[in-house]
PADO-807001 format. One line per field, with one value per residue: z, x, y of N, C-alpha, C in turn; residue in one letter; residue number from 0. Coordinates in steps of 0.2 Angstrom, whole numbers, plus 5000, padded with zeros to 4 digits. Atoms other than C-alpha are relative to their C-alpha. Example, Ala and Ser with C-alpha at 12.3 -4.5 7.8 and 13.67 -1.06 7.14 Angstrom:
<recs>
n.pz: (5000  4999)
n.px: (5004  4996)
n.py: (4994  4994)
ca.pz: (5039  5036)
ca.px: (5062  5068)
ca.py: (4978  4995)
c.pz: (5000  5003)
c.px: (5004  4996)
c.py: (5006  5005)
padren: (A  S)
lumnu: (0  1)
</recs>
This chain:
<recs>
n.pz: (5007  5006  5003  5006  5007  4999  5007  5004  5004  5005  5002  5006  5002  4996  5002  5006  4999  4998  5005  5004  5004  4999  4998  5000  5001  4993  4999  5002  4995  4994  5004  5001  4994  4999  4991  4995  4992  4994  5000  4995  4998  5004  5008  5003  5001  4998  5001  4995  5005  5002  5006  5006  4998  5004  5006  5004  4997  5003  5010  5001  5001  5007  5007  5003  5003  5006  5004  4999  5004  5008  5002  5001  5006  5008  5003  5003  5005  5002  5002  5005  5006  5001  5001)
n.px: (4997  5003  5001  5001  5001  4995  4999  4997  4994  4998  4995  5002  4999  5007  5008  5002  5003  5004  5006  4999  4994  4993  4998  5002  5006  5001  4995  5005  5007  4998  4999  5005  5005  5005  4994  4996  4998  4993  4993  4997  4996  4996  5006  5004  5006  5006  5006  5004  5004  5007  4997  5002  5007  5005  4999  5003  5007  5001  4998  5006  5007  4999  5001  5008  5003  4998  5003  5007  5001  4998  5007  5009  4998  5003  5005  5005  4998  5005  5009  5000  5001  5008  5006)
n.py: (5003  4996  5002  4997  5004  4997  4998  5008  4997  5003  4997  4998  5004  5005  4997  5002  5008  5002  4995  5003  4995  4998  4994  4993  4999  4998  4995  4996  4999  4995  4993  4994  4999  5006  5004  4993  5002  4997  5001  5002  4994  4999  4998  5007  4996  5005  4999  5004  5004  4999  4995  5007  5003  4993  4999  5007  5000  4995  5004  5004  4995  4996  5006  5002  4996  4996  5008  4998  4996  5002  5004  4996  4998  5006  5001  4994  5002  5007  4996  4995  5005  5005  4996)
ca.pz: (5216  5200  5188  5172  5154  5148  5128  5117  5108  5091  5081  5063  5058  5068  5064  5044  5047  5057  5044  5031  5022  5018  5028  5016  5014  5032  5032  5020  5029  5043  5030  5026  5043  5044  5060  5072  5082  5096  5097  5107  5115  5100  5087  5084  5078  5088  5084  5097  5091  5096  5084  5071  5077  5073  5057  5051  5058  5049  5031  5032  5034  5020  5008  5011  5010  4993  4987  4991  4981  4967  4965  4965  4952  4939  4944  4939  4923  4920  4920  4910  4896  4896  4891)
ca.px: (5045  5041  5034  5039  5037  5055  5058  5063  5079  5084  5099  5097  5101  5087  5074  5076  5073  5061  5049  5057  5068  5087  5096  5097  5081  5078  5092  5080  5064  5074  5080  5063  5056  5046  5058  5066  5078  5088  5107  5117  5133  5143  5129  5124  5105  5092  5075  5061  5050  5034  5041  5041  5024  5016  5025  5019  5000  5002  5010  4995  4980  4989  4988  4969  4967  4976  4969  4951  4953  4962  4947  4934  4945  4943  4927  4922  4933  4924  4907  4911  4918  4900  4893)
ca.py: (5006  5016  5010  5019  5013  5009  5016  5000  5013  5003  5008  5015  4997  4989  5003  4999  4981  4984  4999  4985  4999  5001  5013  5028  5027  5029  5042  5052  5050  5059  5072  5077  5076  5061  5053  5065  5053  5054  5055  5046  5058  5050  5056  5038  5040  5031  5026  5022  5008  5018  5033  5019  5013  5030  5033  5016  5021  5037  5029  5018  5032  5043  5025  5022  5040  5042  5024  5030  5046  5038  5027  5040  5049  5031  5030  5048  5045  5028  5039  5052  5038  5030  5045)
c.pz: (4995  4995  4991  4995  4998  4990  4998  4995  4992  4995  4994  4995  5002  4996  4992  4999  5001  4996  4993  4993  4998  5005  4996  4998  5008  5002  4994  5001  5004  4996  4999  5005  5003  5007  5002  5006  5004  4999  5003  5000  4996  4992  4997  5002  5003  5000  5006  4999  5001  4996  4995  4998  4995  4993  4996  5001  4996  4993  4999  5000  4994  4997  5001  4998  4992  4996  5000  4995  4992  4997  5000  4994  4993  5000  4997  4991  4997  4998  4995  4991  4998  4998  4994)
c.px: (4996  4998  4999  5003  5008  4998  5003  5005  5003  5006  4996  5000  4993  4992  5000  4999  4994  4993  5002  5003  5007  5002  5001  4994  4997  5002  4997  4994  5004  5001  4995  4996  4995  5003  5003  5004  5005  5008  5003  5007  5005  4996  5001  4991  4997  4994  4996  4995  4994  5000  4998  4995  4998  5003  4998  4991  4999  5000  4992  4993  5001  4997  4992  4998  4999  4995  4992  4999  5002  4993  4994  5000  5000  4994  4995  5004  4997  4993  4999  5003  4996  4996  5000)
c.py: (5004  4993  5002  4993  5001  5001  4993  5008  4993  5006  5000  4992  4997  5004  5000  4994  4999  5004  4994  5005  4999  5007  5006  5000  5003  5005  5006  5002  5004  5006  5004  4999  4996  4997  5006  4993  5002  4997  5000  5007  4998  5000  4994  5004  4993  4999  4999  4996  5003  5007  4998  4996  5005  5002  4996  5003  5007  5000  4997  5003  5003  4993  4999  5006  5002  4993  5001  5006  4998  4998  5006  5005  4994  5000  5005  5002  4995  5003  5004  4995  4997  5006  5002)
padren: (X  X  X  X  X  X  X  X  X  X  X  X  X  X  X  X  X  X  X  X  X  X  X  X  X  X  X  X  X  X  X  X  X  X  X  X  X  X  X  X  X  X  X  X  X  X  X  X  X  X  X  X  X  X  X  X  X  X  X  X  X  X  X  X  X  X  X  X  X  X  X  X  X  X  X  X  X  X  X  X  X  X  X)
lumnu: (0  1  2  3  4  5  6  7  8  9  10  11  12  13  14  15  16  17  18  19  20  21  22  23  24  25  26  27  28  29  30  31  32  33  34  35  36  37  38  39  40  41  42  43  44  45  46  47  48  49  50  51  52  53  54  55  56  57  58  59  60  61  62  63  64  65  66  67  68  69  70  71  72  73  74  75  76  77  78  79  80  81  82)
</recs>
């Protein structure tokens, strides 16, 4: 008996509900390369939720990155104001 992992497939409808987007929004994440999905043999677009997983896990490291760097740029603007 195998035991293979089955892919959870969600439609383009499912996979912006599920990031909490509109569809062209989601249909321009795929334009600039952020999602790469699969296409059914009637070029219907399919997500896989752990695709979606990692692009949410990715989004989320850039934001603390960029939120960290912001903050060290007010706080080195706040220093040089006190001087």
């Amino acid at each position: 008996m195998s035991h293979q992992v089955e892919k959870r497939l969600l439609t383009a409808k499912q996979a912006a509900a599920y990031l909490g987007i509109g569809l062209y929004t989601l249909k321009k994440m795929e334009y600039a390369g952020y999602l790469k999905p699969y296409r059914t043999l009637g070029g219907h677009r399919r997500y896989s939720q752990e695709m979606l997983d990692e692009y949410l896990e990715k989004s989320r490291e850039f934001s603390y990155k960029r939120a960290a760097s912001e903050s060290n740029t007010v706080d080195s603007c706040q220093g040089s104001a006190k001087r």
